[in-house]
VEXMIKE-83498 format. One record per residue (C-alpha): x, y, z negated; residue in one letter. Coordinates in pm, whole numbers, plus 32768, in hexadecimal, padded with zeros to 4 digits. Layout:
% VEXMIKE-83498
XYZA
...
END
This chain:
% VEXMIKE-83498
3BC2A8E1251CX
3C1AA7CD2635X
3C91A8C82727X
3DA5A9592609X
3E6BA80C2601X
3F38A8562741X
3F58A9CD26CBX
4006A97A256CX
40AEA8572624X
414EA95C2732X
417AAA2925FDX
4243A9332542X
430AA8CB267BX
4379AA1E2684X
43E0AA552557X
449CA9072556X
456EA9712680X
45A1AACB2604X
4615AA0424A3X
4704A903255AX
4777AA62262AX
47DDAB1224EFX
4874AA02247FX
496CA999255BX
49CEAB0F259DX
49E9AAF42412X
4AE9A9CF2458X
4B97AA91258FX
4BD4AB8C24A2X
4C3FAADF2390X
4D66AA062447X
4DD2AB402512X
4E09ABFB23BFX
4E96AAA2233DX
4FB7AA982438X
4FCBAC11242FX
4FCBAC4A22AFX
5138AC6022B9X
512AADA82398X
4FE4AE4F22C0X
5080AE0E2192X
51B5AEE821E3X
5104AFF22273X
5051AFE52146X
518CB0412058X
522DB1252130X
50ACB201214EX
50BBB1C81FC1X
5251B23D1F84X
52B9B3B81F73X
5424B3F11FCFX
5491B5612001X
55C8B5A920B0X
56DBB5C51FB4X
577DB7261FB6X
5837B7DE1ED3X
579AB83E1D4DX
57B3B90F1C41X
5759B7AC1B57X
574CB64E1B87X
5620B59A1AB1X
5687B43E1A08X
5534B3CE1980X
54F0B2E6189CX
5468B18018B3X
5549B1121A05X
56A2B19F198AX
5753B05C19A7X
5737B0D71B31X
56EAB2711B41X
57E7B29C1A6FX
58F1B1FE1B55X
583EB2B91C68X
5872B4051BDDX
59CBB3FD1B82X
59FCB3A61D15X
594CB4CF1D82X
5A20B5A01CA2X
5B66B51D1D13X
5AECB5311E2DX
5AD9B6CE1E01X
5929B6E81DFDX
595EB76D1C91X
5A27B8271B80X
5928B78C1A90X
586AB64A1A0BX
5749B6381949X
5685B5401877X
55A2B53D1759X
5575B50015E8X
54ABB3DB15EEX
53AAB38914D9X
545DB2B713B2X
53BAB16C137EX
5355B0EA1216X
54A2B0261225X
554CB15C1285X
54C5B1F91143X
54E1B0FD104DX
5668B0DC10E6X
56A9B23B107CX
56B6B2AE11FDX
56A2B4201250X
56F9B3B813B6X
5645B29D1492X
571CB1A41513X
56A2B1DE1689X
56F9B32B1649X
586BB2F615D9X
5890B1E016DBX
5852B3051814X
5958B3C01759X
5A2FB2C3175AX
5A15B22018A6X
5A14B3601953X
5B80B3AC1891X
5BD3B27D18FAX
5B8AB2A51A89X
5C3CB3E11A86X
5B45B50119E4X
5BF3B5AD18C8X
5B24B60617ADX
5B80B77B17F2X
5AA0B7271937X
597EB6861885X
582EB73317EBX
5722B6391700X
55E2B723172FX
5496B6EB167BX
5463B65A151EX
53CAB52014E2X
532AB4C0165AX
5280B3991667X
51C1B3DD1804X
522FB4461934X
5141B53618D7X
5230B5B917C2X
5350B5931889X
52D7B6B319ADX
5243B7A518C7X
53A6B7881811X
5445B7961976X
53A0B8B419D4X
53EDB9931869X
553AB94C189CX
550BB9EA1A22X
5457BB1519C6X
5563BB4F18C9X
5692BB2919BBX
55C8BBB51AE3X
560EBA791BBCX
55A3BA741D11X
55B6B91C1D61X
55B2B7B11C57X
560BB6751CEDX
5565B54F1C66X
55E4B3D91CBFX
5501B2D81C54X
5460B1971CC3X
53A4B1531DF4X
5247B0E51D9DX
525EB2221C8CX
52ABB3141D70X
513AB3701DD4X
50D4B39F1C96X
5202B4771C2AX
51DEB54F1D5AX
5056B5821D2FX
508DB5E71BB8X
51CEB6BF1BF7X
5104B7931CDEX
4FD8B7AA1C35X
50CDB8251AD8X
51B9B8FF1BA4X
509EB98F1C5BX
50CDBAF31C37X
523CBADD1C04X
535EBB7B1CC5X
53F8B9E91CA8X
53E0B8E11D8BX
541DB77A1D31X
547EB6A01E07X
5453B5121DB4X
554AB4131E62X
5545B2931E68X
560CB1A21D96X
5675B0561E0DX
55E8AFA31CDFX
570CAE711CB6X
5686ACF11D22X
5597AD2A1E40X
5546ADDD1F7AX
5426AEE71F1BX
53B9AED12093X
5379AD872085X
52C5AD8C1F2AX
51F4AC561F6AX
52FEAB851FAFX
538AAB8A1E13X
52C4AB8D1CD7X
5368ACB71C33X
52E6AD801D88X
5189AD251D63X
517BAD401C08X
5216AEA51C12X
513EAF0B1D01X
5020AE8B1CAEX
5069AF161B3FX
50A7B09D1BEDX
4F53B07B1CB6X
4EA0B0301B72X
4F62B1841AA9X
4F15B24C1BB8X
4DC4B1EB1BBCX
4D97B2311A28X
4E47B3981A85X
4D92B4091B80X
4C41B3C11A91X
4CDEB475198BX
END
């Protein structure tokens, strides 16, 4: 038994220094990505963001839940000649909506509105769907409306961080289909999406889009 004292001591020794190793590469590695977070976190968004190249459409998509923004977007992309037509759903009517005596959802008749406003005539402007209340709802309504008009090609503007998740589930819905949809970003108004850490609303958006996209993809 005497002669395995200096064994487990050598033993211990080792495993000391291989300990105090680990842990100061632990620390290397946590300063270095300390004074380097700035650089991760933006390749992180941009390896997160889908932005097609904008070309010319047969539709542009206002969807619901940003419109304060998309729809501002897509009335510049059809003045700007990407589009003889605009888009956007029938949302879902809330309770309130109901009890109101609504037959229209006030997000809905906003887009009409605003997009009037900025320059899109209502001769110009299509409300597809009936009663959406995903973005789920809002491509399987995109894509009727394609297969009916034979579109080739549906521009979508949206926000950033939602991009991804748009693009996965527009594919996986129009697979098949003789459409292609394209999704470009929207500035959202207040902050710098590239620099998302740097401003509440950015981390709380995107933090909020990794946590959808997550429930989506286990759907």
């Amino acid at each position: 038994m005497a002669s395995d004292a200096p064994a487990q001591s050598l033993l211990r020794r080792r495993w000391l220094r291989v300990f105090l190793a680990a842990s100061l590469l632990g620390c290397v590695l946590a300063v270095a990505a300390w004074q380097t977070r700035e650089r991760w976190l933006a390749a992180m968004v941009h390896a997160w963001v889908v932005n097609d190249p904008v070309e010319r459409a047969d539709a542009i998509v206002v969807l619901g839940g940003g419109s304060q923004y998309r729809t501002f977007a897509a009335a510049r992309l059809f003045k700007d000649g990407q589009t003889t037509r605009v888009l956007y759903p029938d949302i879902a009517l809330s309770v309130e909506d109901v009890s109101l005596g609504r037959t229209v959802s006030p997000e809905t008749e906003l887009i009409g509105r605003v997009l009037e406003h900025e320059g899109v005539p209502r001769s110009a402007q299509q409300i597809i769907g009936r009663g959406v209340n995903s973005t789920h709802d809002e491509i399987l309504a995109v894509r009727a409306w394609a297969e009916q008009h034979h579109a080739r090609t549906i521009l979508v503007p949206t926000d950033p961080y939602h991009t991804r998740r748009l693009s996965r589930h527009g594919r996986k819905l129009f697979n098949g289909s003789e459409t292609r949809l394209l999704v470009t970003v929207v500035d959202p108004p207040g902050y710098r999406w590239q620099e998302w850490w740097r401003d509440e609303r950015g981390v709380t958006a995107f933090q909020s889009e990794l946590i959808k996209s997550v429930l989506y993809a286990l759907k």
